[in-house]
C-alpha positions as CSV (number, residue, x, y, z in Angstrom):
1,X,38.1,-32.3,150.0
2,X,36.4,-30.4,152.9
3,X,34.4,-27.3,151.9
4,X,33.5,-24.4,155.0
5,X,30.4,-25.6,155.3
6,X,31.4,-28.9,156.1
7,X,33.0,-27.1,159.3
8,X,29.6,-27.1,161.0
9,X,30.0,-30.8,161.1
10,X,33.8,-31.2,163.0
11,X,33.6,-32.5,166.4
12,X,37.7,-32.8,167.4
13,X,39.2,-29.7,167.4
14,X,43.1,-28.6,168.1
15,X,43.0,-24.8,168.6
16,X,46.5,-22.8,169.1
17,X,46.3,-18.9,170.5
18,X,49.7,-17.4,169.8
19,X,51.6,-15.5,172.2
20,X,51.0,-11.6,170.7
21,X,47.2,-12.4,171.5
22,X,47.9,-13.8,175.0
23,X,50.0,-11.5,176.3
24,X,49.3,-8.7,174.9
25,X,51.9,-8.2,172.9
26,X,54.6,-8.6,175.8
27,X,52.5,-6.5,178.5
28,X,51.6,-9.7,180.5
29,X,49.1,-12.1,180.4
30,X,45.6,-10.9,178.2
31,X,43.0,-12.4,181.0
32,X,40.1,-10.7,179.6
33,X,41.1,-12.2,176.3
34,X,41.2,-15.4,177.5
35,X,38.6,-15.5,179.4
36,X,36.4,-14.5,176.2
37,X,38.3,-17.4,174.2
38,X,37.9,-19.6,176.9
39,X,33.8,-18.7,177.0
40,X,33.6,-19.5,173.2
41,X,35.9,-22.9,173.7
42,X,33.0,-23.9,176.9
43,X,30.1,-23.5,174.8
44,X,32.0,-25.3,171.7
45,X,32.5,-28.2,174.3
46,X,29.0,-28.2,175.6
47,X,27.9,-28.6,171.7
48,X,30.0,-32.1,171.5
49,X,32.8,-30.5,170.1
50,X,36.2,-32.3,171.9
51,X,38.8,-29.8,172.8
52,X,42.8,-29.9,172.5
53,X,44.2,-26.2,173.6
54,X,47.3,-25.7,172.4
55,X,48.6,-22.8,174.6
56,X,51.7,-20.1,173.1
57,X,52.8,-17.6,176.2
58,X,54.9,-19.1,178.5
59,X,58.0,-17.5,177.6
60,X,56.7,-14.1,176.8
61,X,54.4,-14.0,180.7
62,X,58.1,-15.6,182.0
63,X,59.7,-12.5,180.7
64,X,56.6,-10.4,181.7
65,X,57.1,-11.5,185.5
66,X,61.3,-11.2,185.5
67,X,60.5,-7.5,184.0
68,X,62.9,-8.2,181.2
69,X,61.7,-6.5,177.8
70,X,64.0,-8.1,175.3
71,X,63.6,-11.9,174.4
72,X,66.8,-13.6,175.6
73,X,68.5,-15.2,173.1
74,X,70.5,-17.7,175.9
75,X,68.9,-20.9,176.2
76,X,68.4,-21.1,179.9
77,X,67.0,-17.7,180.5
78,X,64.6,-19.1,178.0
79,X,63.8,-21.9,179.8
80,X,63.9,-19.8,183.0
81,X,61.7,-17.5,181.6
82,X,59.3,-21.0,180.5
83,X,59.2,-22.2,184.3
84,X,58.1,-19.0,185.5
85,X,55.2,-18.1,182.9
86,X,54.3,-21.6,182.9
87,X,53.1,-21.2,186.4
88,X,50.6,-18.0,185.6
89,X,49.7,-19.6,182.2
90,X,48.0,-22.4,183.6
91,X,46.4,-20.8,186.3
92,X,44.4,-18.5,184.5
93,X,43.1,-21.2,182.2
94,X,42.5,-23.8,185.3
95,X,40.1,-20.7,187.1
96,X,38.7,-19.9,183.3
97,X,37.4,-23.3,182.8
98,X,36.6,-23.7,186.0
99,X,33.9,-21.1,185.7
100,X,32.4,-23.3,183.2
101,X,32.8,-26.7,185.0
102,X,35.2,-27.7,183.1
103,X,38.4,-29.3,184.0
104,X,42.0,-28.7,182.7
105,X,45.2,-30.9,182.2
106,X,48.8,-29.9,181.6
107,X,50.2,-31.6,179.1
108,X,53.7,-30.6,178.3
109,X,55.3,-32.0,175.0
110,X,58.8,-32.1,173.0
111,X,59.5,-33.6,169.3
112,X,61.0,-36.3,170.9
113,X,57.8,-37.0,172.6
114,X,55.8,-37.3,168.6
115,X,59.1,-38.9,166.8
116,X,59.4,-41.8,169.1
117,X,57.2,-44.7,168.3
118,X,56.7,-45.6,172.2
119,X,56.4,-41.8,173.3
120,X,53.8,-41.4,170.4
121,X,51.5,-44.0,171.6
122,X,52.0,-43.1,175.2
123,X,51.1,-39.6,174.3
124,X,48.1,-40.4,172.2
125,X,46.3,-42.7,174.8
126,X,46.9,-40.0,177.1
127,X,45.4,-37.2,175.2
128,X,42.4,-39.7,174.2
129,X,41.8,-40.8,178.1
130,X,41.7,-37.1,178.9
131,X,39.2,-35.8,176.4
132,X,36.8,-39.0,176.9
133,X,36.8,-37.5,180.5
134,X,35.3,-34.2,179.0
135,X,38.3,-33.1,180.3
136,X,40.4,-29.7,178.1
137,X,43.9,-30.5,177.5
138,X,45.9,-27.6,177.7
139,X,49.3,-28.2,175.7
140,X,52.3,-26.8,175.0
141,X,56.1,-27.9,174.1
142,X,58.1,-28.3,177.2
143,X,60.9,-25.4,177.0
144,X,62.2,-25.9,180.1
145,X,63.7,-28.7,178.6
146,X,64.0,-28.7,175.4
147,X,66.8,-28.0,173.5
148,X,65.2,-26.7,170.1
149,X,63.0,-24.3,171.3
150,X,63.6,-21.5,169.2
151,X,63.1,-23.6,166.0
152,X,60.0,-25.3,167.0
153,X,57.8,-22.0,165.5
154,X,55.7,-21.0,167.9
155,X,54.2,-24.0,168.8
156,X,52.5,-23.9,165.2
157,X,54.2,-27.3,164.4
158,X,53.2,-28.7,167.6
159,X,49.8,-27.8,166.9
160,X,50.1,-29.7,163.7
161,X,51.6,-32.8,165.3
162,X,48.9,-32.5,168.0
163,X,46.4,-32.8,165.4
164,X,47.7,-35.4,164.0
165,X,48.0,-37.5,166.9
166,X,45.0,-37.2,168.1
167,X,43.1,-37.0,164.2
168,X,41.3,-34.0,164.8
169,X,38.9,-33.2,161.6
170,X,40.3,-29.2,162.4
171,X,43.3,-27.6,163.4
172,X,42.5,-23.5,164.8
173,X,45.2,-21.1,164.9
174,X,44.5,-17.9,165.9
175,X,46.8,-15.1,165.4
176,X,47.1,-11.6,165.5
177,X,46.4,-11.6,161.4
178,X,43.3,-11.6,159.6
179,X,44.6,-14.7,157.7
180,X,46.8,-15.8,155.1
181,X,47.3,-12.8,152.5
182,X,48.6,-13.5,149.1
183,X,51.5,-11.1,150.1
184,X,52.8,-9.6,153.7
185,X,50.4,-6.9,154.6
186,X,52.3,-5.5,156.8
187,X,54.6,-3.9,153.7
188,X,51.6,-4.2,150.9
189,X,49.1,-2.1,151.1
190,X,47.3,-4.2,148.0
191,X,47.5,-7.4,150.1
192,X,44.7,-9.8,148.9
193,X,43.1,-12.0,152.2
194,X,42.9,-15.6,150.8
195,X,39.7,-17.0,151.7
196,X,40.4,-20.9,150.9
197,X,42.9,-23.1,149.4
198,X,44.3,-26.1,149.1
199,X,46.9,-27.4,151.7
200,X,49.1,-28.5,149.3
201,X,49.0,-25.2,147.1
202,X,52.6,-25.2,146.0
203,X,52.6,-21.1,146.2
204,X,52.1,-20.4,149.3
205,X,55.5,-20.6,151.2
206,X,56.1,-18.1,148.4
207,X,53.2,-15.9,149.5
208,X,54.1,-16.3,153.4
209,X,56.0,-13.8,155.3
210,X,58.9,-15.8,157.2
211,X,59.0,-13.0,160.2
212,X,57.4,-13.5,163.3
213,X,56.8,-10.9,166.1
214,X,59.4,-10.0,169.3
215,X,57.9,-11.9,171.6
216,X,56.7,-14.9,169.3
217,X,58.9,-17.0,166.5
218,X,56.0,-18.0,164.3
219,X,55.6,-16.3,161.6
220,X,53.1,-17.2,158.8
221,X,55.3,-19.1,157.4
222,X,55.1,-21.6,159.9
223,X,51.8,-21.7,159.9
224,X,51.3,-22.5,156.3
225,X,53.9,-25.1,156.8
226,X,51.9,-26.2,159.8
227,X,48.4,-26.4,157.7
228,X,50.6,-28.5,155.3
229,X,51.8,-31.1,158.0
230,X,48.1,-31.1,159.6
231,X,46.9,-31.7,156.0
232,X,48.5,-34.9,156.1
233,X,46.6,-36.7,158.1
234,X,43.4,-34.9,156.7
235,X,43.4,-32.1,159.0
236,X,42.2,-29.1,157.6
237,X,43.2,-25.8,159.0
238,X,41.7,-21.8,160.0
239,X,44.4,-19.5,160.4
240,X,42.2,-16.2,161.6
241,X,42.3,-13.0,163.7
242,X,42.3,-14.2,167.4
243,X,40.9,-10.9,168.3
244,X,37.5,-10.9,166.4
245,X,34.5,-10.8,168.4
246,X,32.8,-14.6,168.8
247,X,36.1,-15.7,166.5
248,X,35.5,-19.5,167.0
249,X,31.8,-19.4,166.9
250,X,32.2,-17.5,163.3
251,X,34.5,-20.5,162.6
252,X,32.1,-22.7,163.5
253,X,29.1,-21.3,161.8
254,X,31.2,-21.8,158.7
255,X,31.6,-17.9,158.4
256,X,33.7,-16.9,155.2
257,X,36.3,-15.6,158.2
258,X,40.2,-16.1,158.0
259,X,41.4,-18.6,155.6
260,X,40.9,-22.3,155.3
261,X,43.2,-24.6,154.4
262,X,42.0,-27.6,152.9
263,X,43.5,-31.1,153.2
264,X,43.1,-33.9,150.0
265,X,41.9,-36.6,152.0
266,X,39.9,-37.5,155.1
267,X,41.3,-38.1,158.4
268,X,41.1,-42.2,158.5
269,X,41.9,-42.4,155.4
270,X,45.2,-40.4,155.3
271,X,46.3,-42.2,159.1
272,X,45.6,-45.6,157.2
273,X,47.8,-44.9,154.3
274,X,50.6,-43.9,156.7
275,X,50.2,-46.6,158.5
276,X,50.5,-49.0,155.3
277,X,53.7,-47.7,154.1
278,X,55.7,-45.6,156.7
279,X,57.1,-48.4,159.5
280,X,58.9,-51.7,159.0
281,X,57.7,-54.9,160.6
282,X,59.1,-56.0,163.5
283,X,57.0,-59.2,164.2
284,X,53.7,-61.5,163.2
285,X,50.9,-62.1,165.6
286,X,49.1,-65.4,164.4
287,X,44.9,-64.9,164.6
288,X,42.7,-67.3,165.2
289,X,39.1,-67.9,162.5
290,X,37.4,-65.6,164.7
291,X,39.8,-62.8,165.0
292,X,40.1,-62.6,161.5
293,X,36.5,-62.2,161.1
294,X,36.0,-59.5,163.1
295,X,38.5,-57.5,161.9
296,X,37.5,-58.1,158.0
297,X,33.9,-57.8,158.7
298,X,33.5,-55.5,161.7
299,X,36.7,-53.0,161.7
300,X,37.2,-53.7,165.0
301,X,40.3,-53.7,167.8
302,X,42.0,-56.4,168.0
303,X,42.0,-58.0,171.7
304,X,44.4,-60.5,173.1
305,X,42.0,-63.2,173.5
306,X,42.0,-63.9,169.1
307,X,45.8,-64.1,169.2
308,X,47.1,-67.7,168.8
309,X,51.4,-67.0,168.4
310,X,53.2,-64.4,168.6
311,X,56.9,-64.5,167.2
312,X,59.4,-61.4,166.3
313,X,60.7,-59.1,168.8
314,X,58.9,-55.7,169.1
315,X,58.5,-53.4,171.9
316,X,55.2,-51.0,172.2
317,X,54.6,-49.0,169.5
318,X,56.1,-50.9,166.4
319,X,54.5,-52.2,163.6
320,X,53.8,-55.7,163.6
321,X,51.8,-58.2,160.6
322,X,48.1,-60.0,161.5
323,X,48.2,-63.3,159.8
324,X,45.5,-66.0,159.6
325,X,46.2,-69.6,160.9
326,X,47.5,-70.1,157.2
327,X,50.3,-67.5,157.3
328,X,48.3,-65.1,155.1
329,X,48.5,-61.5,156.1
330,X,45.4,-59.9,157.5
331,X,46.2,-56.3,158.7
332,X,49.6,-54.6,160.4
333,X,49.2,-52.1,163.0
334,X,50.8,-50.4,165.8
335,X,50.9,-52.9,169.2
336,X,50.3,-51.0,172.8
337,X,52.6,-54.4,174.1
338,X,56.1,-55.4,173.5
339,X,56.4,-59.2,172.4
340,X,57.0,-60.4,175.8
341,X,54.2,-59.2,176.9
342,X,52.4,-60.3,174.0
343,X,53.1,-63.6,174.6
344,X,51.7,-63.4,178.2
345,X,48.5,-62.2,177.4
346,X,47.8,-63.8,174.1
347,X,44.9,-65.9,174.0
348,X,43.4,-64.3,177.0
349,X,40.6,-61.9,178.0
350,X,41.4,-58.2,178.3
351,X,40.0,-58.0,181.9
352,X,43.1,-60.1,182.8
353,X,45.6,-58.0,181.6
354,X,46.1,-56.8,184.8
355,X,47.2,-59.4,186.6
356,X,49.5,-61.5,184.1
357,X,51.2,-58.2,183.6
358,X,50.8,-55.8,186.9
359,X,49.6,-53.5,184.9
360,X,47.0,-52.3,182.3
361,X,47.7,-49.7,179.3
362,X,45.2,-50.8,177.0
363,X,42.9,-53.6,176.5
364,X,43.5,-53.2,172.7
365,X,46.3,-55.5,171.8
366,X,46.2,-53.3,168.6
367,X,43.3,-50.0,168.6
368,X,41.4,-50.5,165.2
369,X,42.8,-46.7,164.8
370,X,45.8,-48.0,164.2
371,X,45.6,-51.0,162.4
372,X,45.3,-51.2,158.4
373,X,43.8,-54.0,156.7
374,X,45.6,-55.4,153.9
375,X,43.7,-55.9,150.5
């Protein structure tokens, strides 16, 4: 179980600023605030840390622009209200980074995006390309599409999924509370801040306070339910006071600041145990002696050139079973190539890829992230 001083030692961050802190409270976009969160999120990425923003505010800068003071409760004025803020969202953190050299991408997600076995993948290598480019991510749910937006709380459950896509070691979520309180402080005076606990601590939906603010629709309830899912894939989670000075250097320092929510299990180890039991196989790739040898002994990827047979039918993103030349099963993973694809590249090196298929996704028939040995 991760302790806070094991914090120090996190390199893969997902960080989520809620929409009270960033626009404050409904009065238009905080730019001094983000500029100061953005500072701290430079110098995090200058120490090695990889960075995944994910970005609350849209609606509520939408609304701020349109010079409506309610939240609309109509879906399409929300996702009217989405386009517009989108647009001043994402300029202010493009210039913010760009102070610091760094580059920004959009990335605009839905649940359909997570749930969907192809979508998933596709969503993951992106995610991954972009932060081996040193480049900062900047995500947040797509409302001017979706259809679920106001259930999706806050974009703390996208957080969580983003975390788990990507396995980063922490999950940030800074809000405009000092952390998780053993009642609502807001109507205790006697509230107690909980320092640390256990992700899984079966009293703390009861603690958590299901209201969120007027411009917002996360309340902390989500966001326990959102260390809880992050947990899963051995994710632990700060839930702290977006508005303390240095916030995510304190973090980092392992500071007793906010509260921690500790996960049971490491990161690998959790995505490896999903992977074991959660999908059905859709198909066998047949290995050759040295394939199987570098997978047992190395924990490597498995390339197209150690595949002998292919047989099932599978498109991108399902599990399929590794199985030695004697039908024994080796490892199942998740396959970046559907089984006619498969077939055209099996046996071959990944640099031709290209030009038996036209194109190139990855030159990982299966990523070694997503592949689980069998015992």
């Amino acid at each position: 179980m991760m302790t806070r001083a094991q914090l120090t030692d996190t390199r893969r961050w997902v960080v989520k600023i809620g929409s009270a802190l960033l626009t404050n409270d409904g009065r238009g976009l905080n730019r001094e605030g983000i500029a100061d969160w953005v500072a701290q999120l430079a110098a995090l990425r200058q120490q090695g840390v990889e960075i995944v923003l994910v970005s609350s505010g849209a609606v509520a800068e939408g609304m701020s622009r349109l010079g409506w003071t309610k939240r609309p409760h109509a879906l399409h004025e929300l996702q009217a209200a989405a386009a517009v803020g989108q647009m001043g969202l994402v300029q202010t953190y493009e210039s913010s980074f760009q102070r610091f050299g760094l580059h920004t991408a959009q990335v605009l997600l839905t649940h359909d995006d997570l749930s969907n076995r192809r979508r998933y993948l596709n969503s993951r290598s992106a995610l991954r390309t972009l932060l081996d480019l040193g480049v900062i991510p900047v995500v947040n749910e797509n409302d001017t599409v979706v259809t679920d937006e106001i259930r999706f709380g806050d974009n703390d459950t996208l957080a969580a999924l983003v975390a788990n896509l990507i396995e980063a070691e922490l999950l940030v979520i800074l809000t405009d509370q000092a952390g998780m309180c053993d009642k609502d402080p807001r109507q205790h005076a006697d509230a107690q801040l909980i320092h640390e606990t256990p992700a899984t601590n079966p009293l703390l939906e009861a603690m958590a306070s299901g209201s969120g603010g007027a411009l917002g629709r996360g309340g902390m309830l989500t966001k326990v339910r959102a260390a809880r899912l992050a947990a899963r894939s051995g994710t632990a989670t700060v839930i702290a006071a977006g508005r303390e000075p240095q916030i995510l250097h304190r973090i980092a320092a392992a500071e007793r600041i906010g509260t921690l929510f500790t996960p049971d299990t490491v990161p690998l180890l959790a995505r490896k145990q999903w992977l074991a039991g959660h999908l059905q196989l859709r198909g066998r790739l047949t290995l050759d002696d040295g394939a199987v040898k570098v997978l047992r002994e190395s924990g490597r990827s498995l390339l197209p050139v150690g595949v002998r047979a292919v047989s099932g039918e599978f498109g991108r993103g399902e599990m399929v079973a590794l199985v030695d030349e004697q039908g024994r099963e080796v490892a199942r993973g998740l396959v970046n190539y559907s089984a006619e694809e498969a077939r055209r590249i099996q046996g071959r090196p990944s640099r031709e890829i290209e030009g038996l298929l036209g194109y190139v996704d990855e030159p990982e028939l299966i990523h070694r992230d997503n592949l689980v040995l069998s015992e």
